[in-house]
HTML snippet that shows the backbone in 3Dmol.js (N, CA, C, O; Angstrom):
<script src="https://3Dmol.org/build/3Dmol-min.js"></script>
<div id="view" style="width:600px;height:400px;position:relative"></div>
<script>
const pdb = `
ATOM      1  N   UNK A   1     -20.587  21.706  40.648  1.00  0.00           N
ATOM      2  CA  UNK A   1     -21.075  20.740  39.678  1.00  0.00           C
ATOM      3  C   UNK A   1     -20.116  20.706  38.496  1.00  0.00           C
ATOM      4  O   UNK A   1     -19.448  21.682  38.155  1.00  0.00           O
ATOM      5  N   UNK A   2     -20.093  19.645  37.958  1.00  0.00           N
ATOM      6  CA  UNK A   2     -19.221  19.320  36.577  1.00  0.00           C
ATOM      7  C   UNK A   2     -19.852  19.722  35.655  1.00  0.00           C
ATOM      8  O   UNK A   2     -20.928  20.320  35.660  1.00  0.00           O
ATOM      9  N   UNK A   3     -19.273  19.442  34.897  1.00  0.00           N
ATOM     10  CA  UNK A   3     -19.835  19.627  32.867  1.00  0.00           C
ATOM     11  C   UNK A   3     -20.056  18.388  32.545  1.00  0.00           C
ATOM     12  O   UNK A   3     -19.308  17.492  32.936  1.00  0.00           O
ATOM     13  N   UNK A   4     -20.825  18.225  31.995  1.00  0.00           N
ATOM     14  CA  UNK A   4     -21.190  17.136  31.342  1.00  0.00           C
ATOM     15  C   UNK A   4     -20.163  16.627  30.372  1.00  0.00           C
ATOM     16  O   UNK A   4     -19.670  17.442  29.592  1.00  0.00           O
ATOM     17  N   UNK A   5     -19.671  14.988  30.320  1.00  0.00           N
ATOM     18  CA  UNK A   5     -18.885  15.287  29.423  1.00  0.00           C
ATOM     19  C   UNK A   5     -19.520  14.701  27.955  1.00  0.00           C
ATOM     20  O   UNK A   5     -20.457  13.911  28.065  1.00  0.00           O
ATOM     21  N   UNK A   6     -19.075  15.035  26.646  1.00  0.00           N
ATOM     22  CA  UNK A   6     -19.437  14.255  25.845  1.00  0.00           C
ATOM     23  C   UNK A   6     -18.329  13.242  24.891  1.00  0.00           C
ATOM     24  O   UNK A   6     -17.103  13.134  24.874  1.00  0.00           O
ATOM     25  N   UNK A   7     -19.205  12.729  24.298  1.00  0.00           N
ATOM     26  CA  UNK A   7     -18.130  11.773  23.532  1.00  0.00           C
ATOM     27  C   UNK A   7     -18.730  12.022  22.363  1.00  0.00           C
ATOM     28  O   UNK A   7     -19.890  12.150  21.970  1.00  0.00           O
ATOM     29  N   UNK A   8     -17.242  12.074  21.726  1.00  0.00           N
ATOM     30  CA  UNK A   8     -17.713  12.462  19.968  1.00  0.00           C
ATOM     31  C   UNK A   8     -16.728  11.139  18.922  1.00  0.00           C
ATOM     32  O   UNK A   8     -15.597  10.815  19.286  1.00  0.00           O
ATOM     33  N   UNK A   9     -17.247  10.645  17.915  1.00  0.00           N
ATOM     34  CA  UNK A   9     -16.751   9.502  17.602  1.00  0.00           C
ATOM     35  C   UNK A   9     -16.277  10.701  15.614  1.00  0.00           C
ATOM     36  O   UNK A   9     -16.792  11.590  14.936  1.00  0.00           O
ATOM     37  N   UNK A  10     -14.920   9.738  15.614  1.00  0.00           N
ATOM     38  CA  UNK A  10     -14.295  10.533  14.645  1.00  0.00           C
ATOM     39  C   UNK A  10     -15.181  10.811  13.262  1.00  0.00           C
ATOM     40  O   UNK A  10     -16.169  10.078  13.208  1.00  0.00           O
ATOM     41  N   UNK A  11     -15.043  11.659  12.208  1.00  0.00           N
ATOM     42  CA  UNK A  11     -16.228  11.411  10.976  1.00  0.00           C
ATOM     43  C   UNK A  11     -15.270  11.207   9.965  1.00  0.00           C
ATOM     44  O   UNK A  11     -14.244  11.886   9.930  1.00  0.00           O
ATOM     45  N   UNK A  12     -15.581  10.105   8.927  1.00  0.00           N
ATOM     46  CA  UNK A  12     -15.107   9.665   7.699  1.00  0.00           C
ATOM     47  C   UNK A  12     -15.429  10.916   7.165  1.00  0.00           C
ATOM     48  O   UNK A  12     -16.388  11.636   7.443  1.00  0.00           O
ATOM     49  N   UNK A  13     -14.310  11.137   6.182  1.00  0.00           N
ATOM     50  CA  UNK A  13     -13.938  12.204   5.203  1.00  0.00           C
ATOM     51  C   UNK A  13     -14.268  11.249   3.873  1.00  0.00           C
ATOM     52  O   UNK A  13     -13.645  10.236   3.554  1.00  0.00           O
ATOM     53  N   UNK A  14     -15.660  11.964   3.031  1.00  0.00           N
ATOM     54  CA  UNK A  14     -15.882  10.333   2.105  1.00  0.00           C
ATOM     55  C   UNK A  14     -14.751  10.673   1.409  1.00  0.00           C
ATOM     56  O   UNK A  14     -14.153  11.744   1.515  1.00  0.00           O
ATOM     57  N   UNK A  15     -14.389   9.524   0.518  1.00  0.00           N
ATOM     58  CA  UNK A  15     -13.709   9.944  -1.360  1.00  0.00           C
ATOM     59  C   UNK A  15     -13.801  10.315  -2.141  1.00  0.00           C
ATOM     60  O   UNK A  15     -13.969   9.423  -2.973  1.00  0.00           O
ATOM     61  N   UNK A  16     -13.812  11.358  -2.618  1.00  0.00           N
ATOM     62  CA  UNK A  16     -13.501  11.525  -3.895  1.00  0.00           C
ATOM     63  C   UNK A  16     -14.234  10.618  -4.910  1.00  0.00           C
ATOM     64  O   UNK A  16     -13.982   9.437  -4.673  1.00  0.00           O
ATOM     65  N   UNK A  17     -15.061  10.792  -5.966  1.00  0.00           N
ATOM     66  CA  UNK A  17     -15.461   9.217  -6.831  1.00  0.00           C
ATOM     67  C   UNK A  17     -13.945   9.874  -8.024  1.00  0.00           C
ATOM     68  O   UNK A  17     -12.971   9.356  -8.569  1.00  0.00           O
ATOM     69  N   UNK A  18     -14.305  10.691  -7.970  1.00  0.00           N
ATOM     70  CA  UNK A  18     -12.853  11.503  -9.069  1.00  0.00           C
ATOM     71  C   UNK A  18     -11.262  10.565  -8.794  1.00  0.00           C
ATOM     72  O   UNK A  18     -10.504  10.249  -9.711  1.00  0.00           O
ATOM     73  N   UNK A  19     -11.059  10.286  -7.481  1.00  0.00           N
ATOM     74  CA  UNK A  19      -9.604   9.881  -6.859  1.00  0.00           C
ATOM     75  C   UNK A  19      -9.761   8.616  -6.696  1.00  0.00           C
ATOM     76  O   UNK A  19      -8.839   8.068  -6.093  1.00  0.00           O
ATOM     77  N   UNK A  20     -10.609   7.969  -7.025  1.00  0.00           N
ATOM     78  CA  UNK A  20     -10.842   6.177  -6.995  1.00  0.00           C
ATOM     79  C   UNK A  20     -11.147   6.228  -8.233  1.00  0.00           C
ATOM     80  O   UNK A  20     -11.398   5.036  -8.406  1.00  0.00           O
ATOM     81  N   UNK A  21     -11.335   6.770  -9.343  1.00  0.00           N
ATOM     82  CA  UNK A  21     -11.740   6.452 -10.848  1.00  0.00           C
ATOM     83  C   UNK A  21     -10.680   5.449 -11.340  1.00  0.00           C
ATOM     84  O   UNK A  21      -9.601   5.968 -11.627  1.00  0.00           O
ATOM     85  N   UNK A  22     -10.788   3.900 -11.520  1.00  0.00           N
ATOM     86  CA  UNK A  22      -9.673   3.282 -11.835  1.00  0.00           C
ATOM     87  C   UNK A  22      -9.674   3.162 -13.897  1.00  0.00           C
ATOM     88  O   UNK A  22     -10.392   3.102 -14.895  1.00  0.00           O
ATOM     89  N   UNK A  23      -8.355   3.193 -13.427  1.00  0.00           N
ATOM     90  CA  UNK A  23      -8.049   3.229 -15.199  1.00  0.00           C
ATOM     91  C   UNK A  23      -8.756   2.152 -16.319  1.00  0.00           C
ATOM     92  O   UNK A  23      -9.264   1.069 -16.029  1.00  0.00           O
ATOM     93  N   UNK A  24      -8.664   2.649 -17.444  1.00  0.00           N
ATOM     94  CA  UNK A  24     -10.045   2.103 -18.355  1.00  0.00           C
ATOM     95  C   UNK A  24      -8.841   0.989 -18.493  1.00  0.00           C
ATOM     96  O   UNK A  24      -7.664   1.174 -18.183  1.00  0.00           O
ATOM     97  N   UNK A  25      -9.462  -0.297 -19.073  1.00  0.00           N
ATOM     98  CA  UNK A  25      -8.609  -1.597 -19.479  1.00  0.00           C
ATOM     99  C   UNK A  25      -9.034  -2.075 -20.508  1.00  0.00           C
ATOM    100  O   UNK A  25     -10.170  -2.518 -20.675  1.00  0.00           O
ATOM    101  N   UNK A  26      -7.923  -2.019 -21.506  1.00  0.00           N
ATOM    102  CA  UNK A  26      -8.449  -2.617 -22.971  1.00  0.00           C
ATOM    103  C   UNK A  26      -7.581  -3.214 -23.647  1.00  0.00           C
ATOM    104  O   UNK A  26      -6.501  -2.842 -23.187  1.00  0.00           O
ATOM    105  N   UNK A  27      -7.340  -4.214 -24.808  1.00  0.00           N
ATOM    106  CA  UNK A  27      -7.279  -5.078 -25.284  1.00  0.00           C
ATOM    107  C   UNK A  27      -6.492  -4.459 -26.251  1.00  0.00           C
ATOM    108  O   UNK A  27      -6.594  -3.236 -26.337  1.00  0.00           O
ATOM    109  N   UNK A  28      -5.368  -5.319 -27.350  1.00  0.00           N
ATOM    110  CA  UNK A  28      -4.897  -4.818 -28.421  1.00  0.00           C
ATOM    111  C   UNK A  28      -4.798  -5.857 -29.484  1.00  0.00           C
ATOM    112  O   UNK A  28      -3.842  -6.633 -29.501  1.00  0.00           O
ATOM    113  N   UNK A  29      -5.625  -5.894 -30.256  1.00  0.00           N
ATOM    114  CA  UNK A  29      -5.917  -7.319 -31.330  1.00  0.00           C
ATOM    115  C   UNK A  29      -4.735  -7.996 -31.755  1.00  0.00           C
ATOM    116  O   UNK A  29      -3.946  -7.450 -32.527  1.00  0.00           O
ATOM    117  N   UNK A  30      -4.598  -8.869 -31.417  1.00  0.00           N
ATOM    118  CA  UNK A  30      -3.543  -9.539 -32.494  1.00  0.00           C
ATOM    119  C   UNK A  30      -4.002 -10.706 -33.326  1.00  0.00           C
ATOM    120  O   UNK A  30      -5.179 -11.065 -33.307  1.00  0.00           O
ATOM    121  N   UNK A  31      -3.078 -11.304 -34.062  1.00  0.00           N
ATOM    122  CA  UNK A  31      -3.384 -11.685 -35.394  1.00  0.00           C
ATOM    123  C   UNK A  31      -4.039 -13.444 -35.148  1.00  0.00           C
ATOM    124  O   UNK A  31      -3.269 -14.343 -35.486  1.00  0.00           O
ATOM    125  N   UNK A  32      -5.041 -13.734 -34.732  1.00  0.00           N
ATOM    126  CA  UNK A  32      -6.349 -14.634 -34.662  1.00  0.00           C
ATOM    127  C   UNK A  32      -7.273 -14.332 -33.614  1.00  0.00           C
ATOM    128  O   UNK A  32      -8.321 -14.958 -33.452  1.00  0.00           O
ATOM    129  N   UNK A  33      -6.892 -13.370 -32.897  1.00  0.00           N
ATOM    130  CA  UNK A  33      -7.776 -12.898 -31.850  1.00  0.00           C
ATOM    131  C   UNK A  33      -9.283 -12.501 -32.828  1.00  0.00           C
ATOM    132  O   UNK A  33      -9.509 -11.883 -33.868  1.00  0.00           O
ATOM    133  N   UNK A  34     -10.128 -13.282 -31.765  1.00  0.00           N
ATOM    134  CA  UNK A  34     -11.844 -12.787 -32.153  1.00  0.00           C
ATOM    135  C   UNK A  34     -12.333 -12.461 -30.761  1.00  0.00           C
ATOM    136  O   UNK A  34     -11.501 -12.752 -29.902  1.00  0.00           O
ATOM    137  N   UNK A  35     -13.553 -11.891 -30.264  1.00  0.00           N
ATOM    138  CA  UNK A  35     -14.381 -11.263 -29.362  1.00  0.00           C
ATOM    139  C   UNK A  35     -13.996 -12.377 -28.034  1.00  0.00           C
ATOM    140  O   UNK A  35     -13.449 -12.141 -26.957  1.00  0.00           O
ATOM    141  N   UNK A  36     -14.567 -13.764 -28.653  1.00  0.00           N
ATOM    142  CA  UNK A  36     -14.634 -15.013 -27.855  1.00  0.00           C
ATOM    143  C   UNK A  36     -13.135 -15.233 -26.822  1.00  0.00           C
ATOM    144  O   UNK A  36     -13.176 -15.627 -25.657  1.00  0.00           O
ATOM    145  N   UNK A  37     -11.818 -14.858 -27.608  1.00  0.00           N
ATOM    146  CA  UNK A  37     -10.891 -15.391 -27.045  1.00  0.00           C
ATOM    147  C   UNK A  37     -10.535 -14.396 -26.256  1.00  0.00           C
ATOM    148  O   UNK A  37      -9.827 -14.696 -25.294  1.00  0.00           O
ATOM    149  N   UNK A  38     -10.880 -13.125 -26.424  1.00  0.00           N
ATOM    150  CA  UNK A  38     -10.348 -12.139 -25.950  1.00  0.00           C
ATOM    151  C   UNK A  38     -11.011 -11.805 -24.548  1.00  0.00           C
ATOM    152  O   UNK A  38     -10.516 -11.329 -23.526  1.00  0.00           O
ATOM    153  N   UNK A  39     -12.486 -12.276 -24.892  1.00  0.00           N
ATOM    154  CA  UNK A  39     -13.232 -12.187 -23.602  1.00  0.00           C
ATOM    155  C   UNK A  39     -12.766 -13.334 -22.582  1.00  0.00           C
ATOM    156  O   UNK A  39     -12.684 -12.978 -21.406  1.00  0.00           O
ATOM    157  N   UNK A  40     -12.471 -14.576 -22.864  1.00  0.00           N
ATOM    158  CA  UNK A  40     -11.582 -15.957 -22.450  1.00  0.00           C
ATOM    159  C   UNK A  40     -10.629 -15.413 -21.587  1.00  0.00           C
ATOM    160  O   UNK A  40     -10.779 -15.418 -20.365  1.00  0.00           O
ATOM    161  N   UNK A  41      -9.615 -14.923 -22.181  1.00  0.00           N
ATOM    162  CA  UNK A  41      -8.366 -14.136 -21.835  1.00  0.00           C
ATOM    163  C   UNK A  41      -8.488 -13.350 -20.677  1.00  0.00           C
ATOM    164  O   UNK A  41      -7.870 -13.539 -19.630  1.00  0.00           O
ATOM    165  N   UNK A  42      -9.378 -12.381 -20.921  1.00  0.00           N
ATOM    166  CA  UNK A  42      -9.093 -11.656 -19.961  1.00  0.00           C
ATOM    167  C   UNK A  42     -10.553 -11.434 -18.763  1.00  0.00           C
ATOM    168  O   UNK A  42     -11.023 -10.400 -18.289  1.00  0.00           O
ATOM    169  N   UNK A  43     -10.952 -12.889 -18.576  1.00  0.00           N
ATOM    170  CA  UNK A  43     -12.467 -13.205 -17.578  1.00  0.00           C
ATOM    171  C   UNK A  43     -13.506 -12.672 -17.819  1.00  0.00           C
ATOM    172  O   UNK A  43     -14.314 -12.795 -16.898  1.00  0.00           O
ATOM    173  N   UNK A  44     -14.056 -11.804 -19.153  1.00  0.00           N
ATOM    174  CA  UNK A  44     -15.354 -11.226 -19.001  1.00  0.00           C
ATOM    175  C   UNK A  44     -15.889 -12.171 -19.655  1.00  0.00           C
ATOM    176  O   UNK A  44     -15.322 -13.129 -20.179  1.00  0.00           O
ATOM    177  N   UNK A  45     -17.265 -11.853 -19.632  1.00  0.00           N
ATOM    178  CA  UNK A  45     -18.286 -13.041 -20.284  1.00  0.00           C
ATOM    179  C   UNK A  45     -18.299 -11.915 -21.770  1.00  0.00           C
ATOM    180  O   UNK A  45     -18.044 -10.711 -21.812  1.00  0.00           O
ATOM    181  N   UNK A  46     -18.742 -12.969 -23.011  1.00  0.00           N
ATOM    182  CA  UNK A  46     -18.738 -12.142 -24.061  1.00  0.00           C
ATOM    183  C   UNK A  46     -19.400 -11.593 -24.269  1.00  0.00           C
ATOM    184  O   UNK A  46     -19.072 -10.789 -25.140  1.00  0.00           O
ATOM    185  N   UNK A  47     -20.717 -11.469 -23.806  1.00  0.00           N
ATOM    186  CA  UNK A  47     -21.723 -10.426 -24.151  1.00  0.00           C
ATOM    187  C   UNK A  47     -21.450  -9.395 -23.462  1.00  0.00           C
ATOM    188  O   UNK A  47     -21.817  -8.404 -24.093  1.00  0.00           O
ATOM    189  N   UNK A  48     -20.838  -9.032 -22.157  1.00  0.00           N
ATOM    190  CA  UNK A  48     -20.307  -7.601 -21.772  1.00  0.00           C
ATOM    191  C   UNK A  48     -18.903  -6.907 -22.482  1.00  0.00           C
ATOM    192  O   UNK A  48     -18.579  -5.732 -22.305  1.00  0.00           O
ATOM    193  N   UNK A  49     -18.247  -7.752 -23.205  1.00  0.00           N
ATOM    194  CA  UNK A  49     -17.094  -7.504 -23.884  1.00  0.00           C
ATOM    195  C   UNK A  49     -17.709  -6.563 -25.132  1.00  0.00           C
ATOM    196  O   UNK A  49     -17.335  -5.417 -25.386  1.00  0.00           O
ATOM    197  N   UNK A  50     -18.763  -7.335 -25.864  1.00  0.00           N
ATOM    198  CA  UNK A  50     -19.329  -7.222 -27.061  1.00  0.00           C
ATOM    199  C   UNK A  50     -19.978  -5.900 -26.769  1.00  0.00           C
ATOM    200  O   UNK A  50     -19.709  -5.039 -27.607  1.00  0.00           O
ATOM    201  N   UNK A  51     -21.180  -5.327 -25.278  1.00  0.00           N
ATOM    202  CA  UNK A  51     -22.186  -4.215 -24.413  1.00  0.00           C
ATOM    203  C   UNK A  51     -20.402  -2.706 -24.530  1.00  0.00           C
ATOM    204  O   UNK A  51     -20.387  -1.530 -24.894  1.00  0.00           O
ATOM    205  N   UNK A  52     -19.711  -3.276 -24.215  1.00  0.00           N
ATOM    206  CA  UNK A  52     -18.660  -1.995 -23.769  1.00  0.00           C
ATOM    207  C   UNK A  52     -17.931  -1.734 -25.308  1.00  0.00           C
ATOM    208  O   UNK A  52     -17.241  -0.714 -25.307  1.00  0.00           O
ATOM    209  N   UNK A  53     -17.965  -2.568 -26.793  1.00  0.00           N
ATOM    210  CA  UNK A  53     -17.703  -2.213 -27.669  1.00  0.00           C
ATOM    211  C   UNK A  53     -18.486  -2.404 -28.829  1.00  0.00           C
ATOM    212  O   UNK A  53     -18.188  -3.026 -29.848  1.00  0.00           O
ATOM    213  N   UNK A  54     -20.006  -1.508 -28.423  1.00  0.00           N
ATOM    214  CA  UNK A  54     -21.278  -1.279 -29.210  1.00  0.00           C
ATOM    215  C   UNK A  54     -20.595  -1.555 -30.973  1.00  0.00           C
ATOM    216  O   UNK A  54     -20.964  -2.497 -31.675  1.00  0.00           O
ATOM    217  N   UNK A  55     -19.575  -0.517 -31.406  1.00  0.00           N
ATOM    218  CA  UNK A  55     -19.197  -0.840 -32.638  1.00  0.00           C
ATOM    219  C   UNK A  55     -18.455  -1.851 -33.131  1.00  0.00           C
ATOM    220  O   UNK A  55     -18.299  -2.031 -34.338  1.00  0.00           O
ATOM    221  N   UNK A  56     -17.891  -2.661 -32.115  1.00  0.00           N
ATOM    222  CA  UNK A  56     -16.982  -3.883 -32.598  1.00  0.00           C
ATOM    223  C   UNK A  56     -17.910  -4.840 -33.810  1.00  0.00           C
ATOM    224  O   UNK A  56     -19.069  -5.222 -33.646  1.00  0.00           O
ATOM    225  N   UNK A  57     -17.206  -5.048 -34.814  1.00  0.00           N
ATOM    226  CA  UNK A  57     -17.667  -5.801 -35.721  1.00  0.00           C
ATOM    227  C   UNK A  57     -16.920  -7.090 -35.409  1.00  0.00           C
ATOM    228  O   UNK A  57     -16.618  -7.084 -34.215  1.00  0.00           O
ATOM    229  N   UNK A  58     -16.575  -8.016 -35.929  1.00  0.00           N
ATOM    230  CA  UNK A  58     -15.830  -9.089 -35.245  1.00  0.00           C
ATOM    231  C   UNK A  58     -15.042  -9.807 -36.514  1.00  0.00           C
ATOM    232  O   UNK A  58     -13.978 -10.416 -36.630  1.00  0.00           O
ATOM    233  N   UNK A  59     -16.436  -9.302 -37.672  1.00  0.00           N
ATOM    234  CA  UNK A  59     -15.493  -9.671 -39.265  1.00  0.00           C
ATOM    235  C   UNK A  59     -14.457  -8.902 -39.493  1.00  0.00           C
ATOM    236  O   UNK A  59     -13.555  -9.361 -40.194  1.00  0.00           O
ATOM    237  N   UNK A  60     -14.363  -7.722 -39.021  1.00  0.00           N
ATOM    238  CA  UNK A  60     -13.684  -6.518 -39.640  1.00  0.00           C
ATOM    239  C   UNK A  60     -12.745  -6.095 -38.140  1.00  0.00           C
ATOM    240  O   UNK A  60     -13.047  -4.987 -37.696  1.00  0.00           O
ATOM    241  N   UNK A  61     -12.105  -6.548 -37.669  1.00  0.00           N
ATOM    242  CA  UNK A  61     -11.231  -6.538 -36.620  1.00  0.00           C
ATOM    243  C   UNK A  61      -9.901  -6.920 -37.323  1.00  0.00           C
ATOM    244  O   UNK A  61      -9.633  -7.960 -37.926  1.00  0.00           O
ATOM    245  N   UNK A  62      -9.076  -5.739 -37.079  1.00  0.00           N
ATOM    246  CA  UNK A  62      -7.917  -5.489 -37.484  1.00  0.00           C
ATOM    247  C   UNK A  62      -6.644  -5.686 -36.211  1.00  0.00           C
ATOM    248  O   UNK A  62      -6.899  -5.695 -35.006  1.00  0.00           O
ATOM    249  N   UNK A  63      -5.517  -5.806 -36.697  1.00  0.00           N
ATOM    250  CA  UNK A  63      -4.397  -6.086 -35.941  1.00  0.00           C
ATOM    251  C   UNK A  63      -4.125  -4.614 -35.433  1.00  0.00           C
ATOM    252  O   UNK A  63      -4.184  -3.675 -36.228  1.00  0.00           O
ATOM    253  N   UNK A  64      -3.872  -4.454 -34.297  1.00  0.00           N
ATOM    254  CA  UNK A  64      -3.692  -3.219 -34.025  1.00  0.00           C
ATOM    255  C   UNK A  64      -4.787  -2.447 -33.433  1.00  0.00           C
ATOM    256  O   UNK A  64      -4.618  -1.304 -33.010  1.00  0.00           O
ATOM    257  N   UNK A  65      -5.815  -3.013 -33.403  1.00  0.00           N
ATOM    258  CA  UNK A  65      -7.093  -2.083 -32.861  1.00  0.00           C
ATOM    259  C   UNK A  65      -7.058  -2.407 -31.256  1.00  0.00           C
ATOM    260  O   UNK A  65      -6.513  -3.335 -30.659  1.00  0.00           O
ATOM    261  N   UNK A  66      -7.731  -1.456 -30.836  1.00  0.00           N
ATOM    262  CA  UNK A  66      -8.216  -1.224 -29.410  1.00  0.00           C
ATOM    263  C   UNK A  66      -9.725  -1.713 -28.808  1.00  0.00           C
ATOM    264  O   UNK A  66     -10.868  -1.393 -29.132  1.00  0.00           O
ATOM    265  N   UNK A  67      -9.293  -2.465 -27.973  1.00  0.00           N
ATOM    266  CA  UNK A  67     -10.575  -3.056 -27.891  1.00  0.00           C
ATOM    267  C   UNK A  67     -10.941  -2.895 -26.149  1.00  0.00           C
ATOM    268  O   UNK A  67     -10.316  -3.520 -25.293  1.00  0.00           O
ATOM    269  N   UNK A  68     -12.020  -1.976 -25.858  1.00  0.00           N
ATOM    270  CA  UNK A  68     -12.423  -1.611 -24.378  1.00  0.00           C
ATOM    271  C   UNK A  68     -12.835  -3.203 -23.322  1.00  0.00           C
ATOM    272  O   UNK A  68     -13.320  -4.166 -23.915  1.00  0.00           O
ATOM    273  N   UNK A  69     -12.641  -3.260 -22.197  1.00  0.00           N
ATOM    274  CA  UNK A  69     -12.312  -4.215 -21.374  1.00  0.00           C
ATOM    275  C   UNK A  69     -13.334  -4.098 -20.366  1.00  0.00           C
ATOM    276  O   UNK A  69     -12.804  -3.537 -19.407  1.00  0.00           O
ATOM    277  N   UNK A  70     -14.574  -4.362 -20.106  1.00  0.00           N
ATOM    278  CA  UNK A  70     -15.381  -4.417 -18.821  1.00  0.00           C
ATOM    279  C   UNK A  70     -14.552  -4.882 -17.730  1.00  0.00           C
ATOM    280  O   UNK A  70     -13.437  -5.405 -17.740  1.00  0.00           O
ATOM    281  N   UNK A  71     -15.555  -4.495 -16.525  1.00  0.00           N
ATOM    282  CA  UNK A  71     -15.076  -4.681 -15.678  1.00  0.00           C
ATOM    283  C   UNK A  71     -15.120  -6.321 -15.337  1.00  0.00           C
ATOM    284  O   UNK A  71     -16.102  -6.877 -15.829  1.00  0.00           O
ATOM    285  N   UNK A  72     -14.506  -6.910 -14.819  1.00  0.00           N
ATOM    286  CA  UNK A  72     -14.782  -8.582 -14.758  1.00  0.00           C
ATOM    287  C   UNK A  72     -15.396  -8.910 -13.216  1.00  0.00           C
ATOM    288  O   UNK A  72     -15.687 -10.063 -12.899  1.00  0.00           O
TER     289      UNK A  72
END
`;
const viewer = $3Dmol.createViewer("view");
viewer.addModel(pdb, "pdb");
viewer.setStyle({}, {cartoon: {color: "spectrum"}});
viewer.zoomTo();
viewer.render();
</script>
């Protein structure tokens, strides 16, 4: 008599969430940039632009500041 044979199907090795973490994306004010254009610019809607930079004031936005980038 034989052995039975079996079949074994290969197993995904998951990822890492650590090794897919994609890099943060953000904004650098320049001189007439407001919330609106910046969200324009770069496809987010403005209220998630505005949700990812809780402290952004929009009067008080300076040349040179950093401004965090949702995901689009």
């Amino acid at each position: 008599a034989t052995p039975p044979v079996t079949f074994t199907a290969p197993v995904a090795t998951p990822k890492s969430a650590k090794a897919a973490a994609p890099a943060p994306r953000t904004h650098t004010v320049k001189q007439g940039d407001i919330p609106a254009t910046i969200a324009r610019q770069h496809g987010v809607k403005l209220e998630a632009l505005l949700a990812a930079n809780p402290h952004l004031d929009p009067k008080r936005m300076k040349i040179g500041q950093t401004v965090n980038l949702p995901a689009p």
